[in-house]
ChimeraX commands (.cxc) that place a marker at each C-alpha (Angstrom):
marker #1 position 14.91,-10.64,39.61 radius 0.5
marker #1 position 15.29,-7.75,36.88 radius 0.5
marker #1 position 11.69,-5.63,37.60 radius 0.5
marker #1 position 9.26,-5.97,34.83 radius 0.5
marker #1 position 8.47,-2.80,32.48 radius 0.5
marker #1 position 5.40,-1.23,33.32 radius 0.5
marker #1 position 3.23,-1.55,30.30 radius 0.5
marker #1 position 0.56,1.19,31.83 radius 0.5
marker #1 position 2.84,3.83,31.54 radius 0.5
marker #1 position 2.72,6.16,28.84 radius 0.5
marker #1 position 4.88,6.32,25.93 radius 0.5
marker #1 position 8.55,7.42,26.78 radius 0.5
marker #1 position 8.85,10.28,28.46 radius 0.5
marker #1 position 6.13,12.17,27.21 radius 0.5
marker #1 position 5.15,12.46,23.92 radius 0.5
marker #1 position 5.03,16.10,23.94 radius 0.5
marker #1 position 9.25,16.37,25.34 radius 0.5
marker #1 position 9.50,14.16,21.94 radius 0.5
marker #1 position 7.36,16.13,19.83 radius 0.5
marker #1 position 9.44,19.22,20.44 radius 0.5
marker #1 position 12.55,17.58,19.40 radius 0.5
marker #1 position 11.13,16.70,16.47 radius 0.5
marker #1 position 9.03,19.42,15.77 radius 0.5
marker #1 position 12.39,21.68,16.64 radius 0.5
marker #1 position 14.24,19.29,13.75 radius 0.5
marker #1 position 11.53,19.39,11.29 radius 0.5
marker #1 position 10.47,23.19,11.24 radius 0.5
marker #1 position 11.20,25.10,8.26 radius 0.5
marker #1 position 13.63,27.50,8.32 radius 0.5
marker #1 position 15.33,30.37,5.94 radius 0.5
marker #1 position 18.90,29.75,7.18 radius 0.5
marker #1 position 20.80,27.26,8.88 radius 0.5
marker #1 position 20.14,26.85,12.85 radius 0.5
marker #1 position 23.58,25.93,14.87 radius 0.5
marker #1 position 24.07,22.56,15.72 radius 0.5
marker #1 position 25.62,20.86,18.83 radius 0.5
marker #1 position 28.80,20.17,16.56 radius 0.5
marker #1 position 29.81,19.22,12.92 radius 0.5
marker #1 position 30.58,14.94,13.48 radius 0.5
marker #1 position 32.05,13.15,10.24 radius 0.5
marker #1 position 29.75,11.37,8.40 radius 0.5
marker #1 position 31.79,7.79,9.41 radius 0.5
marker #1 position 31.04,8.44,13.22 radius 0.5
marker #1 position 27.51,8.77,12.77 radius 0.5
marker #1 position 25.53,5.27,12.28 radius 0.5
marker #1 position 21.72,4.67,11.39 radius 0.5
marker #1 position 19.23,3.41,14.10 radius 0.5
marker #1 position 18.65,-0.71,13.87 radius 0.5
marker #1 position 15.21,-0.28,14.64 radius 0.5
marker #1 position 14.32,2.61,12.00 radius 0.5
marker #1 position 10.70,2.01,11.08 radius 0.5
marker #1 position 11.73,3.28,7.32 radius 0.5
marker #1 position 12.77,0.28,5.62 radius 0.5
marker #1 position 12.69,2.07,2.29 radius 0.5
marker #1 position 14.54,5.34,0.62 radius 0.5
marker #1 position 13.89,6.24,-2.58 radius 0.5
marker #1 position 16.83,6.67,-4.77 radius 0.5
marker #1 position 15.56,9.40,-6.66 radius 0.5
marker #1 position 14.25,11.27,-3.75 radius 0.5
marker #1 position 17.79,10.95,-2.38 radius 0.5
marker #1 position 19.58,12.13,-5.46 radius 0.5
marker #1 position 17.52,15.31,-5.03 radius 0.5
marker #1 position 17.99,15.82,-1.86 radius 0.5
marker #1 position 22.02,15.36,-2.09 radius 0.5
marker #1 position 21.19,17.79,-4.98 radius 0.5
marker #1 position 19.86,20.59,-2.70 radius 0.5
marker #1 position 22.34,19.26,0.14 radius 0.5
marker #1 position 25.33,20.31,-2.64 radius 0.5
marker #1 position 23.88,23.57,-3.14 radius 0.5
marker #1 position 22.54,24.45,0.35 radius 0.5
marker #1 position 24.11,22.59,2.94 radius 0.5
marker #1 position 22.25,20.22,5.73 radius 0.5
marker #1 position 19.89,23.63,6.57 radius 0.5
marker #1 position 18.42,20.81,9.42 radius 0.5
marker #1 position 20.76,18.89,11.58 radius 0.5
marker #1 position 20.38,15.01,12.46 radius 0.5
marker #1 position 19.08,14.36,16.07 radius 0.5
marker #1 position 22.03,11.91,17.12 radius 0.5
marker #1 position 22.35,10.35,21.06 radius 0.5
marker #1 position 25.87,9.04,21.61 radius 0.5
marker #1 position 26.26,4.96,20.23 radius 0.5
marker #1 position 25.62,2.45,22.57 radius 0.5
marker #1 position 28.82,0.74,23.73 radius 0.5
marker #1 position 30.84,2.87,20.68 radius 0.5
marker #1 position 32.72,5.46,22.13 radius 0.5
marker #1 position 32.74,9.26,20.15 radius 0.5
marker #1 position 30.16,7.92,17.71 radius 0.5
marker #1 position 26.23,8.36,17.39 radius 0.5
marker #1 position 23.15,6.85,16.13 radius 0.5
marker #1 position 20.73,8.96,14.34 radius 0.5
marker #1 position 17.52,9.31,15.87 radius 0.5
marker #1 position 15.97,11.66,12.66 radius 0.5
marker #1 position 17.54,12.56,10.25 radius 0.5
marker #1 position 18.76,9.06,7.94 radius 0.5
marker #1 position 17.64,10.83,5.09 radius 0.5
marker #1 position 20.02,13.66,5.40 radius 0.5
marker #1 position 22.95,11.57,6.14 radius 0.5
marker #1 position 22.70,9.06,3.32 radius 0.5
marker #1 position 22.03,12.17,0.82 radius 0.5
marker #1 position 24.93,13.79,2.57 radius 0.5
marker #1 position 27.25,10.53,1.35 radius 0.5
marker #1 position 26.20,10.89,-1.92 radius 0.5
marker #1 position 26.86,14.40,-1.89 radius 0.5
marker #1 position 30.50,13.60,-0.72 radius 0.5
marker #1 position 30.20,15.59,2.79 radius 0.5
marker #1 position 33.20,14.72,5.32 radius 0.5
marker #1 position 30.97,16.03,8.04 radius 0.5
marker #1 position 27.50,16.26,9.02 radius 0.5
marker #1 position 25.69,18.82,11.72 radius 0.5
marker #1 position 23.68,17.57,14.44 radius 0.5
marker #1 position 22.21,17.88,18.14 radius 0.5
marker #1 position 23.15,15.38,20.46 radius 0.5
marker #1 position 20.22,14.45,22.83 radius 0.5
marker #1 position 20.35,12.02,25.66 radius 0.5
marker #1 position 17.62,8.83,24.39 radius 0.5
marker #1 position 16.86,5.59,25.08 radius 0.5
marker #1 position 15.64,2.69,23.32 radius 0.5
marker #1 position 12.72,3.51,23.95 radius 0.5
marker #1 position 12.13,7.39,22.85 radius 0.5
marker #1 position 14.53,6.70,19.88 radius 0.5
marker #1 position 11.86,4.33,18.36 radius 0.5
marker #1 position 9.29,7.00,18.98 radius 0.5
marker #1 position 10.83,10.09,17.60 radius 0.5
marker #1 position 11.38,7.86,14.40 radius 0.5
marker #1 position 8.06,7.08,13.58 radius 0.5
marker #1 position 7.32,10.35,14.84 radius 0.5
marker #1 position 9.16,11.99,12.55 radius 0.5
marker #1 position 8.27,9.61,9.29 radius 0.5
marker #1 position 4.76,10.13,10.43 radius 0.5
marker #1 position 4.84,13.83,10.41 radius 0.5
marker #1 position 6.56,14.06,6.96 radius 0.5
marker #1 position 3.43,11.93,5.67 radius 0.5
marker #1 position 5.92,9.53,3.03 radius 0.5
marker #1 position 6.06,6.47,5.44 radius 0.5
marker #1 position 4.75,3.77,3.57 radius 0.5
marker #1 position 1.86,1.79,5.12 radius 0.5
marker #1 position 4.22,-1.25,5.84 radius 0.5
marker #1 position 6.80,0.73,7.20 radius 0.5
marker #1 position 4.44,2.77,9.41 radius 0.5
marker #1 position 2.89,-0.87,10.58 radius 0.5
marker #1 position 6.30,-2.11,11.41 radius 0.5
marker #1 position 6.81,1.02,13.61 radius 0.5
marker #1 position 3.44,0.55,15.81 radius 0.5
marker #1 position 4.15,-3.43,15.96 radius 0.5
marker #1 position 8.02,-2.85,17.15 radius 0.5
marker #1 position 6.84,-0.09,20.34 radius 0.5
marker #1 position 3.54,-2.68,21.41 radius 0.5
marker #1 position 6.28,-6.08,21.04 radius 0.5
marker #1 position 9.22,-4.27,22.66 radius 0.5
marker #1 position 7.30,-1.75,24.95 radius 0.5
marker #1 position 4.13,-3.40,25.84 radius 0.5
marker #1 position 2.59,-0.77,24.77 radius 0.5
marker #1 position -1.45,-1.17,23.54 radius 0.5
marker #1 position -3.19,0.04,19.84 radius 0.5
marker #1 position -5.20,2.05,22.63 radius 0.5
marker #1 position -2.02,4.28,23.98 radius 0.5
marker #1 position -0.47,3.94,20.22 radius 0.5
marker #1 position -3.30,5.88,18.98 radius 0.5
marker #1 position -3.99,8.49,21.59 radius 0.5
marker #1 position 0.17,9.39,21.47 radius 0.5
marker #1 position 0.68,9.15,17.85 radius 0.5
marker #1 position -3.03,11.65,17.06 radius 0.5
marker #1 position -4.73,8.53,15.31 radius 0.5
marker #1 position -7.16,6.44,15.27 radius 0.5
marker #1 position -7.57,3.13,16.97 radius 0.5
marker #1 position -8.60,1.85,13.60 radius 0.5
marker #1 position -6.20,3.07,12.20 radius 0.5
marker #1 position -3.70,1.54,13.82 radius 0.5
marker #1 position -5.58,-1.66,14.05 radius 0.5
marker #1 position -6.14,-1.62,10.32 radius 0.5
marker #1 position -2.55,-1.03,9.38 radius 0.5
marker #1 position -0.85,-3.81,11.82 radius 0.5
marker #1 position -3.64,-6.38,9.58 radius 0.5
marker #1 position -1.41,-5.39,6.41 radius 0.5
marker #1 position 1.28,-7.22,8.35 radius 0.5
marker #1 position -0.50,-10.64,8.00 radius 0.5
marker #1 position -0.35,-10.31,4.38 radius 0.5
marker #1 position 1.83,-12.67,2.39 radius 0.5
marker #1 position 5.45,-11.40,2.21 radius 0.5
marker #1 position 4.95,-10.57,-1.70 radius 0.5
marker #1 position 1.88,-8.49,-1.14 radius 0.5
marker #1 position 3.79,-6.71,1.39 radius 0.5
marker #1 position 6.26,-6.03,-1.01 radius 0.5
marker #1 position 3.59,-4.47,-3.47 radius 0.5
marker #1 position 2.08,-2.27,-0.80 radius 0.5
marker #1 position 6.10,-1.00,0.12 radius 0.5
marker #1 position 6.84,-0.28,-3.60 radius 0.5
marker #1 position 3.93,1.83,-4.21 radius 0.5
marker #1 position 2.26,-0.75,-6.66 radius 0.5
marker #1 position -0.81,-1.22,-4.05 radius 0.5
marker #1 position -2.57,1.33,-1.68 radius 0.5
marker #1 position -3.49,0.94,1.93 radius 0.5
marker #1 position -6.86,0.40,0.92 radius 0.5
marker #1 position -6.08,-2.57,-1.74 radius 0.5
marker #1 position -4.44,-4.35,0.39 radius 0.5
marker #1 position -7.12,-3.98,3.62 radius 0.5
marker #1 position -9.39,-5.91,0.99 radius 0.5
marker #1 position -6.64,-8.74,0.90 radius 0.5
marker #1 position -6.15,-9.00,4.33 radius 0.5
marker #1 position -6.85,-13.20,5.62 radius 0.5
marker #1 position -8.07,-14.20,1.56 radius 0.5
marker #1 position -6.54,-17.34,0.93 radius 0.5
marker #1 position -5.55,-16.24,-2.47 radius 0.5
marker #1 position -4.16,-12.81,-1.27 radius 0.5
marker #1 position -1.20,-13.14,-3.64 radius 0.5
marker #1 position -2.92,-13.88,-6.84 radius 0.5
marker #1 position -5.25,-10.98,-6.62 radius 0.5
marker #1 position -2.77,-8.80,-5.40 radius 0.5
marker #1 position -1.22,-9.56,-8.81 radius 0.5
marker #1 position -4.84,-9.34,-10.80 radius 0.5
marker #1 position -5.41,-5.89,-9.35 radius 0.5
marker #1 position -1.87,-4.60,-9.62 radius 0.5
marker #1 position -2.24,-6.44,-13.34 radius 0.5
marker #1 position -5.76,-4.80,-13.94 radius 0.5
marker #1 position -5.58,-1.47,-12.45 radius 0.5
marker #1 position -7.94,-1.73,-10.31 radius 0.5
marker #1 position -9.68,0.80,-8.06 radius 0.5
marker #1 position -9.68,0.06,-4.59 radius 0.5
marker #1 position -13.93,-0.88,-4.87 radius 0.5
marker #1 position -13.16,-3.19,-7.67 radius 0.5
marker #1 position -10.79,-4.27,-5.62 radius 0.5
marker #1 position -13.32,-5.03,-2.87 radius 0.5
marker #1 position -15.59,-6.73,-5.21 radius 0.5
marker #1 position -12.94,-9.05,-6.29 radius 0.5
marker #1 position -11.86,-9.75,-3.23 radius 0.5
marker #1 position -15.45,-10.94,-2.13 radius 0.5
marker #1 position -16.20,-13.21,-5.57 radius 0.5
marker #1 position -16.98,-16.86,-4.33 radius 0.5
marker #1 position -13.62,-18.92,-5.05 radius 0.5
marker #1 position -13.91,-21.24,-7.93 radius 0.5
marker #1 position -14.00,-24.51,-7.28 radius 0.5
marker #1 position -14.83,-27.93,-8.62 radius 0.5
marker #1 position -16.47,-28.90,-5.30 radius 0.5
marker #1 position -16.68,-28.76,-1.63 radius 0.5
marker #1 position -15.02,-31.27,0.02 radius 0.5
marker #1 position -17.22,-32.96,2.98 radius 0.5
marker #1 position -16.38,-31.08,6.04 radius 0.5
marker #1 position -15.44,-28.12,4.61 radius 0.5
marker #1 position -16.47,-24.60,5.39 radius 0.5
marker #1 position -16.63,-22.57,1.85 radius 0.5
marker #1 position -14.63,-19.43,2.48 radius 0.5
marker #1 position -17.59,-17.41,0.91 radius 0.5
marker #1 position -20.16,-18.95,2.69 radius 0.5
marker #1 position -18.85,-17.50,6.01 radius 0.5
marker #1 position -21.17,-14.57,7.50 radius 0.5
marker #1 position -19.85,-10.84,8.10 radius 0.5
marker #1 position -18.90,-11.05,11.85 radius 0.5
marker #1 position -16.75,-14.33,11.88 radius 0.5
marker #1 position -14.85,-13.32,8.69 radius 0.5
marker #1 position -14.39,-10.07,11.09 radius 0.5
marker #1 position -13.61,-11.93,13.93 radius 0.5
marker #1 position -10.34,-13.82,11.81 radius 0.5
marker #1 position -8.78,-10.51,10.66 radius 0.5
marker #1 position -8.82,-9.03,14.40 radius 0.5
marker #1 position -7.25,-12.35,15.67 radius 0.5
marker #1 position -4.81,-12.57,12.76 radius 0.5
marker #1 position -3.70,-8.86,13.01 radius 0.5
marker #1 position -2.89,-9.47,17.01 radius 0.5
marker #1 position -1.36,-12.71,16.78 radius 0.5
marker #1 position 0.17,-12.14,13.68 radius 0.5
marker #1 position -0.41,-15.43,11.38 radius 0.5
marker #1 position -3.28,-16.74,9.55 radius 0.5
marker #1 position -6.70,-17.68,11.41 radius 0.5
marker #1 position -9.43,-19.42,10.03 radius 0.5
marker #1 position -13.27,-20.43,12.26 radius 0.5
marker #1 position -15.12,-22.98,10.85 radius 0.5
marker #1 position -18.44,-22.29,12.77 radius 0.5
marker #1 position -20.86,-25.74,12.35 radius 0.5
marker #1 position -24.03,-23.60,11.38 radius 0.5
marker #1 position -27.04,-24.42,14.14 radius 0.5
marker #1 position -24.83,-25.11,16.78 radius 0.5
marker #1 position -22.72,-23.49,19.86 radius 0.5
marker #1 position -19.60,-25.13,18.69 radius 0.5
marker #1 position -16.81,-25.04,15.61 radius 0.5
marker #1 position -13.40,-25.38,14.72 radius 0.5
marker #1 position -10.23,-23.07,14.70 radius 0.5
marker #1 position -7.18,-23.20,12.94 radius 0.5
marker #1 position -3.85,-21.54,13.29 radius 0.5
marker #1 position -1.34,-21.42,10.61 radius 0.5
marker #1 position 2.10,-20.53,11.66 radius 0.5
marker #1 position 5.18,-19.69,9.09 radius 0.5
marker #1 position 8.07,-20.00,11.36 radius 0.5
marker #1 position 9.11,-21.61,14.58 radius 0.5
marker #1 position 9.67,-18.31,16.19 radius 0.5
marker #1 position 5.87,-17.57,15.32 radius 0.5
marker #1 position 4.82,-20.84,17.18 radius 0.5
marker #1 position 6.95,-19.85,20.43 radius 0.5
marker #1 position 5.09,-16.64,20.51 radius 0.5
marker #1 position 1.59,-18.16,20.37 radius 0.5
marker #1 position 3.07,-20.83,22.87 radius 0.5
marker #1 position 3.90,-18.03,25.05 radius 0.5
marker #1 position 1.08,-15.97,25.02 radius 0.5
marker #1 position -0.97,-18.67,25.64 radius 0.5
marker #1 position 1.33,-19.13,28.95 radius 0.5
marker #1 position 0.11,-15.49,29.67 radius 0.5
marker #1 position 4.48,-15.12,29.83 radius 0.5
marker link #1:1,2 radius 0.2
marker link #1:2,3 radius 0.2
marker link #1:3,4 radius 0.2
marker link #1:4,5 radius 0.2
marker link #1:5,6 radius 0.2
marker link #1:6,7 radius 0.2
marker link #1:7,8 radius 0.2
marker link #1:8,9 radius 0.2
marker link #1:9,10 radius 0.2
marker link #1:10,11 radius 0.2
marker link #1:11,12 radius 0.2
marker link #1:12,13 radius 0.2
marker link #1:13,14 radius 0.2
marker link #1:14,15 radius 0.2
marker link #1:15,16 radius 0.2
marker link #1:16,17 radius 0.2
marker link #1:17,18 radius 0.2
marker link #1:18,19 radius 0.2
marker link #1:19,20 radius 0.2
marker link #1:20,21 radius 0.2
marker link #1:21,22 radius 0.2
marker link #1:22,23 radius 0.2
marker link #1:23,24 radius 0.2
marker link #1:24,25 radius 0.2
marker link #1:25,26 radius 0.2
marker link #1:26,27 radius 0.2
marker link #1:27,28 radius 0.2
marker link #1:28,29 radius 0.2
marker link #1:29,30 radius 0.2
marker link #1:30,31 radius 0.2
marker link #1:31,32 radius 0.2
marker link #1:32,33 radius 0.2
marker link #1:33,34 radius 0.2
marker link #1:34,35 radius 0.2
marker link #1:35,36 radius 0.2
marker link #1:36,37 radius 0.2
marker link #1:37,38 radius 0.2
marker link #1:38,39 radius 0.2
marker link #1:39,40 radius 0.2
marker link #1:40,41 radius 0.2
marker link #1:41,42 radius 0.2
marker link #1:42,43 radius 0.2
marker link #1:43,44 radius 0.2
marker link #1:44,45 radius 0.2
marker link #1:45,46 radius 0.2
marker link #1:46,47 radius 0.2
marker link #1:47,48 radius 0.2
marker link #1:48,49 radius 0.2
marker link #1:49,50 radius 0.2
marker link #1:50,51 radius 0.2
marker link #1:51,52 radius 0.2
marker link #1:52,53 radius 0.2
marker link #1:53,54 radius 0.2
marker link #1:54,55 radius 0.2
marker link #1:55,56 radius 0.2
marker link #1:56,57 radius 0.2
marker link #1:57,58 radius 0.2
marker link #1:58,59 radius 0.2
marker link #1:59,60 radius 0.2
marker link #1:60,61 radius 0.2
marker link #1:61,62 radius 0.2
marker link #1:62,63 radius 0.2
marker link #1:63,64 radius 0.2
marker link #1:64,65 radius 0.2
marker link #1:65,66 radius 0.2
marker link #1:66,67 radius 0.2
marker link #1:67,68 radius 0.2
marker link #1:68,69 radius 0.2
marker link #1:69,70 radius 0.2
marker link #1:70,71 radius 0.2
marker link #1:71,72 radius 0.2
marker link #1:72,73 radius 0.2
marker link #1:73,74 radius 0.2
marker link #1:74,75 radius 0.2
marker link #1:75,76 radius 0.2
marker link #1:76,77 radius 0.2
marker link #1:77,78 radius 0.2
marker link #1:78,79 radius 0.2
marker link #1:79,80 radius 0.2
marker link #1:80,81 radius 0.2
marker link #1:81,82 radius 0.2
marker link #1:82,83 radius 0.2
marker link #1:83,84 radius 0.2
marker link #1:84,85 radius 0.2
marker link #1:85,86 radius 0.2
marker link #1:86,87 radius 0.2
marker link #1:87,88 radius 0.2
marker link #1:88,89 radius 0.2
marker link #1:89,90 radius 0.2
marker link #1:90,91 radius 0.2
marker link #1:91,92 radius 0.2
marker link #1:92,93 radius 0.2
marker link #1:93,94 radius 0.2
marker link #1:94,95 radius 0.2
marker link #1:95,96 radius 0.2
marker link #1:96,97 radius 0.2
marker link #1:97,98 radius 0.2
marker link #1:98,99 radius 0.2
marker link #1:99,100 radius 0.2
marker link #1:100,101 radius 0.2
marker link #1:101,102 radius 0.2
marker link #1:102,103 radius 0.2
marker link #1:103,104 radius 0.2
marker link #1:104,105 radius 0.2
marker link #1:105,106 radius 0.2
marker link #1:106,107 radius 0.2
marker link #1:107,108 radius 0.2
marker link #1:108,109 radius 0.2
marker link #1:109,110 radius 0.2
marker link #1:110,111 radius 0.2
marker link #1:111,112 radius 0.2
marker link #1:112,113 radius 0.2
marker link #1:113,114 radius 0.2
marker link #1:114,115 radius 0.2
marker link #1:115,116 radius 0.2
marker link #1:116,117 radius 0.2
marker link #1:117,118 radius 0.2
marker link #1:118,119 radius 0.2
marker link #1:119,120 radius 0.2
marker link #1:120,121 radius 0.2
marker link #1:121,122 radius 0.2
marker link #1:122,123 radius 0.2
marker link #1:123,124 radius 0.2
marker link #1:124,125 radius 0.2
marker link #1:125,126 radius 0.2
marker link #1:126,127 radius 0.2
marker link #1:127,128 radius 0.2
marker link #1:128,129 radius 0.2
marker link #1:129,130 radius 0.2
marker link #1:130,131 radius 0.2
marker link #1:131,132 radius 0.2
marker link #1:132,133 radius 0.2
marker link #1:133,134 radius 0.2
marker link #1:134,135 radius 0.2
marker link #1:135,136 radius 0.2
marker link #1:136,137 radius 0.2
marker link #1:137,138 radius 0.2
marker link #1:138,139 radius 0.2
marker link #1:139,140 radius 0.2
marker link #1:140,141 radius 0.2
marker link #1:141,142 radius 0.2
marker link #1:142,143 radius 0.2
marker link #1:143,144 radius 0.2
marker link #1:144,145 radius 0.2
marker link #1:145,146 radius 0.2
marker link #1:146,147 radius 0.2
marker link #1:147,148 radius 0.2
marker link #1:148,149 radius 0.2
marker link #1:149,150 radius 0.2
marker link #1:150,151 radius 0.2
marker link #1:151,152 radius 0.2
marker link #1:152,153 radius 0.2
marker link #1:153,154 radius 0.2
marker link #1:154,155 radius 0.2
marker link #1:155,156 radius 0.2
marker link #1:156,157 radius 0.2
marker link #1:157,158 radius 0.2
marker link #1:158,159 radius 0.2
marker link #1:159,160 radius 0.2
marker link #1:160,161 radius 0.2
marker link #1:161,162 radius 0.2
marker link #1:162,163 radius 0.2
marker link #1:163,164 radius 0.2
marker link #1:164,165 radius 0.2
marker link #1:165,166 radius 0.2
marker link #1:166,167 radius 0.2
marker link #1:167,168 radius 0.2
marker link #1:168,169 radius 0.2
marker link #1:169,170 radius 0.2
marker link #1:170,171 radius 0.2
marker link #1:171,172 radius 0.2
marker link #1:172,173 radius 0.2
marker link #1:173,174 radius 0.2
marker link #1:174,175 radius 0.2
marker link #1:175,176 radius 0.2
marker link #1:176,177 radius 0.2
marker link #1:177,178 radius 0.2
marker link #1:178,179 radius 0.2
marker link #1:179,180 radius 0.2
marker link #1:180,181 radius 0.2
marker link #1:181,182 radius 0.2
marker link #1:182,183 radius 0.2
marker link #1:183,184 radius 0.2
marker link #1:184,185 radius 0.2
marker link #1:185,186 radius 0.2
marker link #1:186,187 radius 0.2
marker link #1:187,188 radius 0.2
marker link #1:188,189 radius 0.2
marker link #1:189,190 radius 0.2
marker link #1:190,191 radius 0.2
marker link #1:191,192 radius 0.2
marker link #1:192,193 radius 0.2
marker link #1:193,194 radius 0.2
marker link #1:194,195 radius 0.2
marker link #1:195,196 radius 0.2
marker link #1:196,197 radius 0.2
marker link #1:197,198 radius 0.2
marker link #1:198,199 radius 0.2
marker link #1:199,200 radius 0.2
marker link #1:200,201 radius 0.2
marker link #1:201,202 radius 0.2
marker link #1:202,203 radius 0.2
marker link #1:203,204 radius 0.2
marker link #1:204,205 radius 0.2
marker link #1:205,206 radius 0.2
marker link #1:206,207 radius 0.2
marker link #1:207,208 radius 0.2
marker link #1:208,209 radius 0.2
marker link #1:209,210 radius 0.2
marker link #1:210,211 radius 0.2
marker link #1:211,212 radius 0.2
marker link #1:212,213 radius 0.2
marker link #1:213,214 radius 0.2
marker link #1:214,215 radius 0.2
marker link #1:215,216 radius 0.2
marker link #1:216,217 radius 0.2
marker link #1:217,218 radius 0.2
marker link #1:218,219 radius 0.2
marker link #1:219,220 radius 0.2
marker link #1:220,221 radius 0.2
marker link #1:221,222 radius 0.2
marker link #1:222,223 radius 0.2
marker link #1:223,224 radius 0.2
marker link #1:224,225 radius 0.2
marker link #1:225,226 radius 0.2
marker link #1:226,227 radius 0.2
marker link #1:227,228 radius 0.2
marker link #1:228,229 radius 0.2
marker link #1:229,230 radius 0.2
marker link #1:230,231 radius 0.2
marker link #1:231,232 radius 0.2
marker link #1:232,233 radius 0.2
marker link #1:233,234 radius 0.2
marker link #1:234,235 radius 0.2
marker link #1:235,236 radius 0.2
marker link #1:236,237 radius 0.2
marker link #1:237,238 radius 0.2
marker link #1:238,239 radius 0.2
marker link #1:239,240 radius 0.2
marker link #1:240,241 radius 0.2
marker link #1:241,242 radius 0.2
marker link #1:242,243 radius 0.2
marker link #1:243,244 radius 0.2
marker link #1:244,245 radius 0.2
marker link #1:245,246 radius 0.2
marker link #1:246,247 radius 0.2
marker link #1:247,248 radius 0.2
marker link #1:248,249 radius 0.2
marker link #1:249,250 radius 0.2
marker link #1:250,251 radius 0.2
marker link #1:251,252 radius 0.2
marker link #1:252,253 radius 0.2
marker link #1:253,254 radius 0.2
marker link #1:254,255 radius 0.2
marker link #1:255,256 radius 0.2
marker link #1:256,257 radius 0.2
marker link #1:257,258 radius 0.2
marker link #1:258,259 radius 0.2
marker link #1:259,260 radius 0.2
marker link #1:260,261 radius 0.2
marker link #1:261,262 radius 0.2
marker link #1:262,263 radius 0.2
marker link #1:263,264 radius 0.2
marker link #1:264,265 radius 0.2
marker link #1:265,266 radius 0.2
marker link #1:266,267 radius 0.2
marker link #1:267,268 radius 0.2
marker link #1:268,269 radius 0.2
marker link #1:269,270 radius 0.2
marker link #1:270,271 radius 0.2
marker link #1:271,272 radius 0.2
marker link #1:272,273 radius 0.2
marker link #1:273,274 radius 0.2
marker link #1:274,275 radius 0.2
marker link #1:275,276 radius 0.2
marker link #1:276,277 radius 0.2
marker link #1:277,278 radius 0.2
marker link #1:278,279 radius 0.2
marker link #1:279,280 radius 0.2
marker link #1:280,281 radius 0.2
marker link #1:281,282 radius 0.2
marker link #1:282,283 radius 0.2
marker link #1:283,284 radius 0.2
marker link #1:284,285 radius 0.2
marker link #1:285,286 radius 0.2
marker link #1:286,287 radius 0.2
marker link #1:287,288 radius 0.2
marker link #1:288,289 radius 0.2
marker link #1:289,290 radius 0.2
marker link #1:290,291 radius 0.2
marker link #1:291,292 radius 0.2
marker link #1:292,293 radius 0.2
marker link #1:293,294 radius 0.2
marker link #1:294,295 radius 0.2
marker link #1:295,296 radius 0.2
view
């Protein structure tokens, strides 16, 4: 039987062996510092599991701009391509290679390092972290792919990464927004903190679209977001939304951020006992509730 990972250990190899990689990569610099080697641009490949999801075009028309005039003045951390012999997968660095494409450069300079799965997820949010222009979703995705592949904990993410456990808590709840509001948040057209006040509505979508619509601030926001819904009447049984009290509305966004789909407690009011409901999108989400629930 294959041994199990150890989910106690600490991130990679050491957060600080990563850091100077990265740090080393991403430290400004009056002239060019030599490479490894010059690879061409064809043998180099981006990393399947890059947290950035995103590139501006215009910020990559810039930079191919500066690439033209300058060069690549820092090379792209590569490790050699898994099962692809004399090519490499960028570890940092996408940015520079796709603005060195457009820039029509045969070959691009980097420093091969020796990385596993592991550490290459790492030093990618790492280094999107560090250049502060990782979009909250992005960012999110990042935490949510080391804890699901790694077993690694919001408690370990936050004392390796320098954040908060709120923090990180707060941004892997943006994940249980509706796909469109997600979208918003990517393209700039909400903030972190518009979308926090989203996070488990029912109608998460339409005020996404109101605020976005309305240019709201992120209080108005708020104050939307807490409005009683409108409605003709309760139907018997029902729980109105707005009726519920501070904690359990709490209570749903923690469960929904860690199991990753829509929760709703209907607490009978005088009593020990209620109701809870899980709504799943996908097959694939119900497996992973069916597992956990295994403890597998």
């Amino acid at each position: 039987m294959a041994d199990r990972p150890n989910k106690s250990r600490g991130l990679g190899r050491g957060l600080s062996a990563l850091m100077a990689d990265v740090n080393q990569d991403s430290a400004p610099t009056d002239r060019p510092r030599r490479p490894d080697q010059q690879i061409p641009v064809e043998r180099v490949h981006p990393n399947p599991d890059q947290p950035r999801r995103s590139f501006s075009d215009d910020a990559l028309a810039e930079l191919a701009d500066s690439i033209r005039v300058k060069g690549i003045i820092q090379p792209l951390i590569v490790r050699p391509a898994p099962q692809k012999p004399d090519h490499y997968e960028i570890v940092a660095g996408e940015r520079r290679w796709r603005a060195a494409q457009i820039a029509q450069l045969h070959e691009v300079p980097v420093l091969i390092r020796e990385f596993d799965d592991t550490e290459v997820l790492e030093v990618a949010i790492i280094e999107n972290i560090q250049r502060a222009d990782l979009n909250p979703i992005d960012e999110a995705a990042g935490y949510r792919q080391l804890m699901d592949k790694f077993g690694h904990t919001q408690d370990h993410m936050a004392t390796a990464m320098g954040k908060s456990r709120s923090h990180i808590a707060n941004l892997l709840r943006l994940l249980t927004l509706p796909d469109d509001v997600q979208q918003y948040l990517t393209d700039g057209k909400l903030t972190g903190g518009h979308a926090r006040a989203l996070v488990g509505h029912p109608r998460a979508s339409a005020l996404a679209r109101d605020i976005i619509q309305r240019k709201l601030s992120v209080r108005e926001a708020e104050k939307l977001a807490k409005q009683p819904e409108q409605t003709d009447r309760p139907k018997a049984g029902k729980t109105d939304a707005s009726s519920k009290d501070a904690d359990t509305v709490q209570i749903e966004r923690e469960l929904a951020a860690s199991l990753g789909m829509k929760v709703s407690i209907d607490h009978k009011a005088g009593t020990e006992g209620g109701k809870m409901t899980l709504n799943y999108r996908t097959l694939e989400q119900l497996d992973d509730l069916l597992r956990a629930l295994a403890g597998g």
